[in-house]
Backbone as XML, in Angstrom:
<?xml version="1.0"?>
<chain id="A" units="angstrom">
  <residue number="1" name="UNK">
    <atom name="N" x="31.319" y="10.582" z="22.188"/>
    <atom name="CA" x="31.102" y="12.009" z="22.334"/>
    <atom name="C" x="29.936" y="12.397" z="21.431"/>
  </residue>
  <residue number="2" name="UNK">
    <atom name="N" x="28.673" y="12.473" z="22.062"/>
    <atom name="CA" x="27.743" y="13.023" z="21.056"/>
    <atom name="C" x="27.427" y="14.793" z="21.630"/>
  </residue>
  <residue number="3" name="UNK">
    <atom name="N" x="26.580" y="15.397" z="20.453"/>
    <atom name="CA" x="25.820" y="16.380" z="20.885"/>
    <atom name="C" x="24.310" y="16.038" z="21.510"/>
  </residue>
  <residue number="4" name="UNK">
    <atom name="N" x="24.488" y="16.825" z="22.999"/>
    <atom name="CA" x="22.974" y="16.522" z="23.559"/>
    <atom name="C" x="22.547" y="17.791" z="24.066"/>
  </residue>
  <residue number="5" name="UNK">
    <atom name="N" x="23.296" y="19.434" z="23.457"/>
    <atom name="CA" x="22.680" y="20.470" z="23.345"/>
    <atom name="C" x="23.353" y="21.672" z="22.732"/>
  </residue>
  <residue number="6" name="UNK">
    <atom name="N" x="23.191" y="22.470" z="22.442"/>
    <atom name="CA" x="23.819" y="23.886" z="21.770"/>
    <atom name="C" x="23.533" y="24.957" z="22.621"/>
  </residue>
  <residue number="7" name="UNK">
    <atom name="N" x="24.364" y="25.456" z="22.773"/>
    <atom name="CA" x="24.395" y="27.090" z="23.336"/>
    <atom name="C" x="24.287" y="27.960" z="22.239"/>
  </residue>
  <residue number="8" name="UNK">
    <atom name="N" x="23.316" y="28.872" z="22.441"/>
    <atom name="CA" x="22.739" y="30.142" z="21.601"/>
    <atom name="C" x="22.511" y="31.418" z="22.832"/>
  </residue>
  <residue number="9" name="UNK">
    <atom name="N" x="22.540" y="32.346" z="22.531"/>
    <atom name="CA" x="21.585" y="33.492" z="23.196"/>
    <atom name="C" x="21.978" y="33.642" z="24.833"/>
  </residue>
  <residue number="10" name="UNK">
    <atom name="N" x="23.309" y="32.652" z="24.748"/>
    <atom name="CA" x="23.767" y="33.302" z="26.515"/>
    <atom name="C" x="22.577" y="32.003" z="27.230"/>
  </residue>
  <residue number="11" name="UNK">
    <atom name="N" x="22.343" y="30.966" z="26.421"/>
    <atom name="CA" x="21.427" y="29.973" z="27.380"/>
    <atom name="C" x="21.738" y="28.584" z="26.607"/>
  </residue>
  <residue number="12" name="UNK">
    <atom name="N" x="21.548" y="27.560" z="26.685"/>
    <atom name="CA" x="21.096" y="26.112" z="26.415"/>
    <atom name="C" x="20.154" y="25.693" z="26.022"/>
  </residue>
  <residue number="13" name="UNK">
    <atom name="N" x="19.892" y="25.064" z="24.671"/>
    <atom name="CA" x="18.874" y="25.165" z="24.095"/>
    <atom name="C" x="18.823" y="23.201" z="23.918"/>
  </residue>
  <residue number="14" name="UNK">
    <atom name="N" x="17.374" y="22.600" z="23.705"/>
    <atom name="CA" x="17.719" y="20.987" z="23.285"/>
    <atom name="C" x="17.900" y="20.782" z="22.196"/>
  </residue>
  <residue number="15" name="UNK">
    <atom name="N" x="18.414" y="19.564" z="21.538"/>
    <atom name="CA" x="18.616" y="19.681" z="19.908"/>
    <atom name="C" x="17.132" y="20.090" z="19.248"/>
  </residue>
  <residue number="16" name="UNK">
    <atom name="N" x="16.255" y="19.363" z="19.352"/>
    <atom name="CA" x="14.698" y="19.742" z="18.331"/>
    <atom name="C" x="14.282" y="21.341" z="18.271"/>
  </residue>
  <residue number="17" name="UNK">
    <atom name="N" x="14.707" y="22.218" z="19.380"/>
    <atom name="CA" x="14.460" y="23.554" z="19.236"/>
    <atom name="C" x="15.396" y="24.252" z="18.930"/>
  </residue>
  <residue number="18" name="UNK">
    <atom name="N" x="16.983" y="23.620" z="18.412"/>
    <atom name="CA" x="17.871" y="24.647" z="17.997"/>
    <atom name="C" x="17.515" y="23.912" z="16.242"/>
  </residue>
  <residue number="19" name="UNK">
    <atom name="N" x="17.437" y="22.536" z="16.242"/>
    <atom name="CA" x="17.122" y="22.309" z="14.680"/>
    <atom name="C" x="16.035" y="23.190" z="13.916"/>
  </residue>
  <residue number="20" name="UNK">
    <atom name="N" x="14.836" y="23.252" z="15.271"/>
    <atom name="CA" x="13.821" y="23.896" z="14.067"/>
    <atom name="C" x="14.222" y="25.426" z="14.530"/>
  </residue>
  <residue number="21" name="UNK">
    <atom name="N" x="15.052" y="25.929" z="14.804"/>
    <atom name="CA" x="15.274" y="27.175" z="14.375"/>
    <atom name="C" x="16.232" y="27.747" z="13.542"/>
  </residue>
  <residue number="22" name="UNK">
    <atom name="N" x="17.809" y="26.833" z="13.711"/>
    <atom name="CA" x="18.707" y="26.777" z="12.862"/>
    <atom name="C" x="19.198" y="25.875" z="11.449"/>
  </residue>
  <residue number="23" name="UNK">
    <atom name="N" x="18.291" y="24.908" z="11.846"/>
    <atom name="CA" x="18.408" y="23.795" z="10.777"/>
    <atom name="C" x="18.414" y="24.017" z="9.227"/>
  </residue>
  <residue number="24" name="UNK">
    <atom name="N" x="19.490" y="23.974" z="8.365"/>
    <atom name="CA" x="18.859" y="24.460" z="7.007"/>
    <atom name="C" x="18.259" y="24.092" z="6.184"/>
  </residue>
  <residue number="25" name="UNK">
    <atom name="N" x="17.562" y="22.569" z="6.618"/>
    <atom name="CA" x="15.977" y="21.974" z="6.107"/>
    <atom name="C" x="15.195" y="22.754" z="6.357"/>
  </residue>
  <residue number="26" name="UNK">
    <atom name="N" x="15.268" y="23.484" z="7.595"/>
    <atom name="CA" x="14.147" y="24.010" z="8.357"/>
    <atom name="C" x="13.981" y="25.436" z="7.973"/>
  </residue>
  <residue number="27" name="UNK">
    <atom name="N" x="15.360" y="26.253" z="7.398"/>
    <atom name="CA" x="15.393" y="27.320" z="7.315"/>
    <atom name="C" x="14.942" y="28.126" z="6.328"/>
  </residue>
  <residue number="28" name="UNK">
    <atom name="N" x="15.639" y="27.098" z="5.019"/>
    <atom name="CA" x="15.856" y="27.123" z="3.910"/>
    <atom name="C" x="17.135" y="27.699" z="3.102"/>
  </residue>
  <residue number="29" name="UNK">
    <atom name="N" x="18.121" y="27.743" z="4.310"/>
    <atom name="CA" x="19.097" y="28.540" z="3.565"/>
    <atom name="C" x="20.265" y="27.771" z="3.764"/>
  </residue>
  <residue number="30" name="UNK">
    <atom name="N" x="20.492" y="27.790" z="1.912"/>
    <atom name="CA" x="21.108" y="26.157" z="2.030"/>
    <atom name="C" x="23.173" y="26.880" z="1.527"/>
  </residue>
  <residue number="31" name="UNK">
    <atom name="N" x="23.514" y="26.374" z="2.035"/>
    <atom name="CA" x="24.688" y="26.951" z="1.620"/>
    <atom name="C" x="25.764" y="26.020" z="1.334"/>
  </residue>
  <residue number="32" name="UNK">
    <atom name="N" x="27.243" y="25.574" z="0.774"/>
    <atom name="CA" x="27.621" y="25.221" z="0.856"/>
    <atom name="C" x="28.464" y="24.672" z="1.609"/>
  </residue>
  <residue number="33" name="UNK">
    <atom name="N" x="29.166" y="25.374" z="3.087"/>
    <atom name="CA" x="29.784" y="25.244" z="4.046"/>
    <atom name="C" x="29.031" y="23.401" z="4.579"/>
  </residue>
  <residue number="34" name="UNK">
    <atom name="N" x="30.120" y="23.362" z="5.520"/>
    <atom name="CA" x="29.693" y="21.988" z="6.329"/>
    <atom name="C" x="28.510" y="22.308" z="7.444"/>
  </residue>
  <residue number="35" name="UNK">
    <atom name="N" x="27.668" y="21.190" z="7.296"/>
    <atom name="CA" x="26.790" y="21.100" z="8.548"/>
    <atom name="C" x="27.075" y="19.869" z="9.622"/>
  </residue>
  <residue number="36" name="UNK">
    <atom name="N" x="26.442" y="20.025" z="11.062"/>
    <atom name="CA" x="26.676" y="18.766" z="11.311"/>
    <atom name="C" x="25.756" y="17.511" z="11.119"/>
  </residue>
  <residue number="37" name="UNK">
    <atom name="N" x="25.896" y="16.720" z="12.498"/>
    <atom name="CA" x="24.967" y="15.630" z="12.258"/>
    <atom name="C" x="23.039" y="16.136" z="12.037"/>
  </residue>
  <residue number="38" name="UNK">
    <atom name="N" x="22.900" y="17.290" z="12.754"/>
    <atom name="CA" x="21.743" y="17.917" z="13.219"/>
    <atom name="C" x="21.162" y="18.706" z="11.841"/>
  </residue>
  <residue number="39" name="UNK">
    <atom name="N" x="22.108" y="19.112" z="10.898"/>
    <atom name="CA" x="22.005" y="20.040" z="9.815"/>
    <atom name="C" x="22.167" y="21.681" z="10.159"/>
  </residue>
  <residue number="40" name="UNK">
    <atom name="N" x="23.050" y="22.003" z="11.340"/>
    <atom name="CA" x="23.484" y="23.393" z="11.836"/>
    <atom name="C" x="24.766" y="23.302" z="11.204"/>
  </residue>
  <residue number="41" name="UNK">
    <atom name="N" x="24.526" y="24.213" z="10.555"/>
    <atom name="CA" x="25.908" y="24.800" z="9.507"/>
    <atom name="C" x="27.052" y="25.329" z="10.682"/>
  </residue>
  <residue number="42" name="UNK">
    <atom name="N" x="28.290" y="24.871" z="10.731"/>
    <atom name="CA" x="29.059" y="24.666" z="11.655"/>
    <atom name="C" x="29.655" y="26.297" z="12.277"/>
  </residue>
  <residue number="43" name="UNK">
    <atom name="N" x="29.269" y="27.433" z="11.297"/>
    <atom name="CA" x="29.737" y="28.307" z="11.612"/>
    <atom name="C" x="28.563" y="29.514" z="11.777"/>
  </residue>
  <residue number="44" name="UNK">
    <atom name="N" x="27.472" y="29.077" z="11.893"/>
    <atom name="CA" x="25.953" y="29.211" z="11.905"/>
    <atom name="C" x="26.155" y="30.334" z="13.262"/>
  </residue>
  <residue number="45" name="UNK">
    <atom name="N" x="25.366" y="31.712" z="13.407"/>
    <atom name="CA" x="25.655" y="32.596" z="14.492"/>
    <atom name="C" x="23.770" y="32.387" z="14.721"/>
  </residue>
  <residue number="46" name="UNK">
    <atom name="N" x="23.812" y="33.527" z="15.895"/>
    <atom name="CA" x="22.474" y="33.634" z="16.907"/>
    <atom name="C" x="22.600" y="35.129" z="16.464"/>
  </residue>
  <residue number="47" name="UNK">
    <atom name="N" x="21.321" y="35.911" z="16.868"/>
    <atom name="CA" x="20.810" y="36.907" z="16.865"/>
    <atom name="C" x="21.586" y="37.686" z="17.486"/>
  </residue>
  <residue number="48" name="UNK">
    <atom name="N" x="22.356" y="37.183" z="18.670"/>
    <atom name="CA" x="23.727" y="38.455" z="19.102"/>
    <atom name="C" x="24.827" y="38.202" z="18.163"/>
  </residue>
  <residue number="49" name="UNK">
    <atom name="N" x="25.129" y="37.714" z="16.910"/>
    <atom name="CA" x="26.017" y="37.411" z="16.596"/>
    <atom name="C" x="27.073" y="36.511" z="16.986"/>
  </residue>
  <residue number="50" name="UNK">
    <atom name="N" x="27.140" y="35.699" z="18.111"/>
    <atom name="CA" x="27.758" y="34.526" z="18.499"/>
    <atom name="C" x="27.646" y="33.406" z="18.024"/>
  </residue>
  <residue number="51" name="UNK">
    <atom name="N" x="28.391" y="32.306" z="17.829"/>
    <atom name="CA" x="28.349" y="30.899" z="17.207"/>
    <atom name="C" x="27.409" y="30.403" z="18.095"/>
  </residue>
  <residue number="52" name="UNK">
    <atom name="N" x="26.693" y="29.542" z="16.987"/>
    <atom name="CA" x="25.785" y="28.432" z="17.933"/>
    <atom name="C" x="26.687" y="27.095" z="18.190"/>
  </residue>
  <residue number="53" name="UNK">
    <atom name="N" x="26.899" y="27.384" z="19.631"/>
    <atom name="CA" x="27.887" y="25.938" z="19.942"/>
    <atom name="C" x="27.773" y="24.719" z="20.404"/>
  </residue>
  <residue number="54" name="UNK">
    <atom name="N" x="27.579" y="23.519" z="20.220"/>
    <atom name="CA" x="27.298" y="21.999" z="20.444"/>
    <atom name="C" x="27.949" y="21.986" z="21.579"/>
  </residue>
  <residue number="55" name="UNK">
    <atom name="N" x="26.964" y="21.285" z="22.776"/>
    <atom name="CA" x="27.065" y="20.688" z="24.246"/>
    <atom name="C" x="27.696" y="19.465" z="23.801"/>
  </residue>
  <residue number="56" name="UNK">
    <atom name="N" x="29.012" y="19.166" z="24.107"/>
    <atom name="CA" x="29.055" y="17.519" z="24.021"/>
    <atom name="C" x="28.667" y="16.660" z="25.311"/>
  </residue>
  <residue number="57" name="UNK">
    <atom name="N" x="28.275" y="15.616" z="25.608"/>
    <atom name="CA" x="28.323" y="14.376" z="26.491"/>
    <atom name="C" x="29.526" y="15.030" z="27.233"/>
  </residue>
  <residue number="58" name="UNK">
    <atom name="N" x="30.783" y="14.894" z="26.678"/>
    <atom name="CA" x="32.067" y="15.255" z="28.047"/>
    <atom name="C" x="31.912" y="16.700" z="28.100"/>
  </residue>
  <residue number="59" name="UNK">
    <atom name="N" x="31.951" y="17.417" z="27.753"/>
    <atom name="CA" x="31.491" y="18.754" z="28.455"/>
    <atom name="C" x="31.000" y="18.988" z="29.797"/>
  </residue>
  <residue number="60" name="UNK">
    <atom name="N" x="31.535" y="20.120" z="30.389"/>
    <atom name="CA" x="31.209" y="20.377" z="31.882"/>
    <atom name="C" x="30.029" y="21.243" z="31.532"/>
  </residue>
  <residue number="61" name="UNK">
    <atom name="N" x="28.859" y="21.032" z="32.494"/>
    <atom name="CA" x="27.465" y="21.974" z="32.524"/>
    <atom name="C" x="27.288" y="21.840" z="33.753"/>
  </residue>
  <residue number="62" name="UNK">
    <atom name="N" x="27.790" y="21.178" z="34.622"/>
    <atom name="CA" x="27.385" y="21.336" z="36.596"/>
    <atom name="C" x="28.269" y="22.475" z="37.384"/>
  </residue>
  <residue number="63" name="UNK">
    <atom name="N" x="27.533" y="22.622" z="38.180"/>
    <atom name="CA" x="28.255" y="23.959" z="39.156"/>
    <atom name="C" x="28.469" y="22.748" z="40.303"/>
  </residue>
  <residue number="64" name="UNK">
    <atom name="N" x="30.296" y="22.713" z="40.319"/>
    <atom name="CA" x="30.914" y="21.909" z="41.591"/>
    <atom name="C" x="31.455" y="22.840" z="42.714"/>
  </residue>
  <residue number="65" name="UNK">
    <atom name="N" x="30.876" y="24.147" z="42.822"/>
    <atom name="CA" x="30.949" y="24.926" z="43.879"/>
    <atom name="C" x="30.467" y="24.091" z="45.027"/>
  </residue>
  <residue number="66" name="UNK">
    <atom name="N" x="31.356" y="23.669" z="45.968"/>
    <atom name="CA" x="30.987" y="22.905" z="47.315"/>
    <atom name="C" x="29.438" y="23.731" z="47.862"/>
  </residue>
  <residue number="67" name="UNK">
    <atom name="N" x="29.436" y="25.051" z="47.974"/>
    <atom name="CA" x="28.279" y="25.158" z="48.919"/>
    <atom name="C" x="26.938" y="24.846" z="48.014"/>
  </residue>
  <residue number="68" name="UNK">
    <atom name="N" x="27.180" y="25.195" z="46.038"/>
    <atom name="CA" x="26.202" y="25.275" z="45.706"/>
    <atom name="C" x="25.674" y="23.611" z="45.621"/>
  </residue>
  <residue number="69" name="UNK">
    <atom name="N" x="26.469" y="22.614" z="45.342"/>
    <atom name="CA" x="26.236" y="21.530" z="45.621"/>
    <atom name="C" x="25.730" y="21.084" z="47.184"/>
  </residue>
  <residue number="70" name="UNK">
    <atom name="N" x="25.859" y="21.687" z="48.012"/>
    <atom name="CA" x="25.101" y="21.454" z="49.569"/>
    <atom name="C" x="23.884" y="21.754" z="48.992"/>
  </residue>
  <residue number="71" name="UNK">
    <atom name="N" x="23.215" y="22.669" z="48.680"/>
    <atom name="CA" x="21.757" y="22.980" z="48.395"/>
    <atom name="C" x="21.174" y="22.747" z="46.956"/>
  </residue>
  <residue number="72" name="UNK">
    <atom name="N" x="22.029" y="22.270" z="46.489"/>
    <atom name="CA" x="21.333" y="21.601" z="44.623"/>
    <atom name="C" x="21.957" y="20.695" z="44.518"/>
  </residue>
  <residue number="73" name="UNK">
    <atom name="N" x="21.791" y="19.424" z="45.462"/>
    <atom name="CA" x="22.569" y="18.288" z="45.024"/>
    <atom name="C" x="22.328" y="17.577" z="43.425"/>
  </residue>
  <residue number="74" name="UNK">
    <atom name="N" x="21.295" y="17.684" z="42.943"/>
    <atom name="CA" x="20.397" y="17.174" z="41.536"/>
    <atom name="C" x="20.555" y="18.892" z="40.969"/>
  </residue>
  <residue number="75" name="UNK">
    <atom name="N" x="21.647" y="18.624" z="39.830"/>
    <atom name="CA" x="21.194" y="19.678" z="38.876"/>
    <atom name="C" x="20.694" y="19.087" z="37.204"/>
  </residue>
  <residue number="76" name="UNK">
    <atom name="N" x="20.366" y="19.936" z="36.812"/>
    <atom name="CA" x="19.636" y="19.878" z="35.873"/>
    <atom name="C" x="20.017" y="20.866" z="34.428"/>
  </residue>
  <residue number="77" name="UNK">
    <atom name="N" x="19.981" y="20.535" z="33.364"/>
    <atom name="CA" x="20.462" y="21.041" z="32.209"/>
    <atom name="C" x="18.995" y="21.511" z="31.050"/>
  </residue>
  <residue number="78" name="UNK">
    <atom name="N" x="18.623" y="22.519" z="31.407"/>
    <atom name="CA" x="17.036" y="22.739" z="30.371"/>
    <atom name="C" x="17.535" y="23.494" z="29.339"/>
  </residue>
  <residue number="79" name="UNK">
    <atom name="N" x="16.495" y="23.214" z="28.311"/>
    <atom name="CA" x="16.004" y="24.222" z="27.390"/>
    <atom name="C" x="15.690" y="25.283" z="27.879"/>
  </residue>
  <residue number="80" name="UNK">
    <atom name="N" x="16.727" y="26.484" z="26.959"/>
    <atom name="CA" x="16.163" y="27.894" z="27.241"/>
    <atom name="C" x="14.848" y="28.270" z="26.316"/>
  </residue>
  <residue number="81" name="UNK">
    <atom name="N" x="14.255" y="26.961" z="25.694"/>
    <atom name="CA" x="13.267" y="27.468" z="24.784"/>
    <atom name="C" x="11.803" y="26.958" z="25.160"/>
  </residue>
  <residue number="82" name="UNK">
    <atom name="N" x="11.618" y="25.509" z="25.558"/>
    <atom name="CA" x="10.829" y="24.502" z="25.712"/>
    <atom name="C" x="10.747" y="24.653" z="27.195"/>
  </residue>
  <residue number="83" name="UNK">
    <atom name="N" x="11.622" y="24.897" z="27.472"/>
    <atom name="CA" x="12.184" y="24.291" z="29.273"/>
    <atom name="C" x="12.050" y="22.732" z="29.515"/>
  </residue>
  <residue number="84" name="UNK">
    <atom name="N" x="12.125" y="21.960" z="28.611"/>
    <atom name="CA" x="12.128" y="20.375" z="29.188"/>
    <atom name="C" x="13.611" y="20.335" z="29.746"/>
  </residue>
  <residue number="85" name="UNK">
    <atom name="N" x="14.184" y="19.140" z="30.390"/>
    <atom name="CA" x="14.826" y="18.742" z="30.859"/>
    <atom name="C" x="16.256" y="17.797" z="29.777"/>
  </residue>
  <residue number="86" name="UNK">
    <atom name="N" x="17.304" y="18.828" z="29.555"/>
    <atom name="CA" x="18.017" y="18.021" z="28.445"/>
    <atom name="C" x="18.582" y="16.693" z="29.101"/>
  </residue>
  <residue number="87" name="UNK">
    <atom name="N" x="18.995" y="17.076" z="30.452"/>
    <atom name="CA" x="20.171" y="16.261" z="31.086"/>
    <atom name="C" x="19.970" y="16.286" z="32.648"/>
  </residue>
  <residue number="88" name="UNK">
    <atom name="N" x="20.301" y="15.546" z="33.274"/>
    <atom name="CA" x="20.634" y="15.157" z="35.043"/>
    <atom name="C" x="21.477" y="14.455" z="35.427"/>
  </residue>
  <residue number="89" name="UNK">
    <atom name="N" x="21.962" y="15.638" z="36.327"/>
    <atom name="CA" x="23.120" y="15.169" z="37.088"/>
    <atom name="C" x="23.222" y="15.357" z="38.943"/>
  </residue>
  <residue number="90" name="UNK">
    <atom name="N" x="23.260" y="14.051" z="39.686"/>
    <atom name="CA" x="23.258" y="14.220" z="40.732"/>
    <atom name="C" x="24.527" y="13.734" z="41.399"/>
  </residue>
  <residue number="91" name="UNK">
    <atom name="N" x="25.310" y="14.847" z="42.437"/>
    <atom name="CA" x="26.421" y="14.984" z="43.036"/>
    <atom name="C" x="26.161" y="13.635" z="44.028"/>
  </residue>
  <residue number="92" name="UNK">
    <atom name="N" x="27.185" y="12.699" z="43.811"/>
    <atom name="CA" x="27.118" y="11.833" z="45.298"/>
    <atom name="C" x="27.968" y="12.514" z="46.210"/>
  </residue>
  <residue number="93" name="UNK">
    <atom name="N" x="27.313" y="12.142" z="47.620"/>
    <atom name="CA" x="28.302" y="12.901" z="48.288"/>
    <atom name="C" x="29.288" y="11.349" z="48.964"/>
  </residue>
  <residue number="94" name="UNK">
    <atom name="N" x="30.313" y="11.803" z="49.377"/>
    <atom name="CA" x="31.843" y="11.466" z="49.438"/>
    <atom name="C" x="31.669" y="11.124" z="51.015"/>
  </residue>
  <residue number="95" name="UNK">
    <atom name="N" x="30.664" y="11.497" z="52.547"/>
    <atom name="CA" x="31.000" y="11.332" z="53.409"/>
    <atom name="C" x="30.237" y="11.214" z="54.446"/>
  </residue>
</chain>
């Protein structure tokens, strides 16, 4: 089970653009609380006040809506910051 993204801001962000924004190497604000592997202080909020929350590997991020899978068989997991490509996932179909 690793982290391969964080939710901030109502979007999905990749680790290198939530580190250099939340990171407290990066920030400078060093506190005592726990951080994780990334250096995001575990209880670390976003600009709406919401937790910044770690995507794990088993985590669900695909839409298995049958029709939306007819027309997006390949979905895709981006940065709401960079827009690169965190993750891909393509539906086999069954028939």
């Amino acid at each position: 089970m690793n982290i391969i993204a964080y939710t901030y801001e109502a979007d999905n962000h990749c680790i290198p653009c939530t580190v250099k924004r939340f990171a407290y190497f990066h920030t400078g604000k060093v506190r005592g609380e726990v951080v994780d592997w990334y250096g995001i202080y575990t209880d670390q909020v976003d600009s709406e006040g919401n937790l910044v929350h770690p995507l794990f590997s088993i985590d669900e991020w695909q839409e298995f809506d049958e029709g939306f899978i007819a027309e997006n068989p390949t979905q895709y997991l981006t940065c709401g910051d960079c827009h690169e490509v965190i993750e891909e996932y393509t539906h086999e179909s069954r028939g």
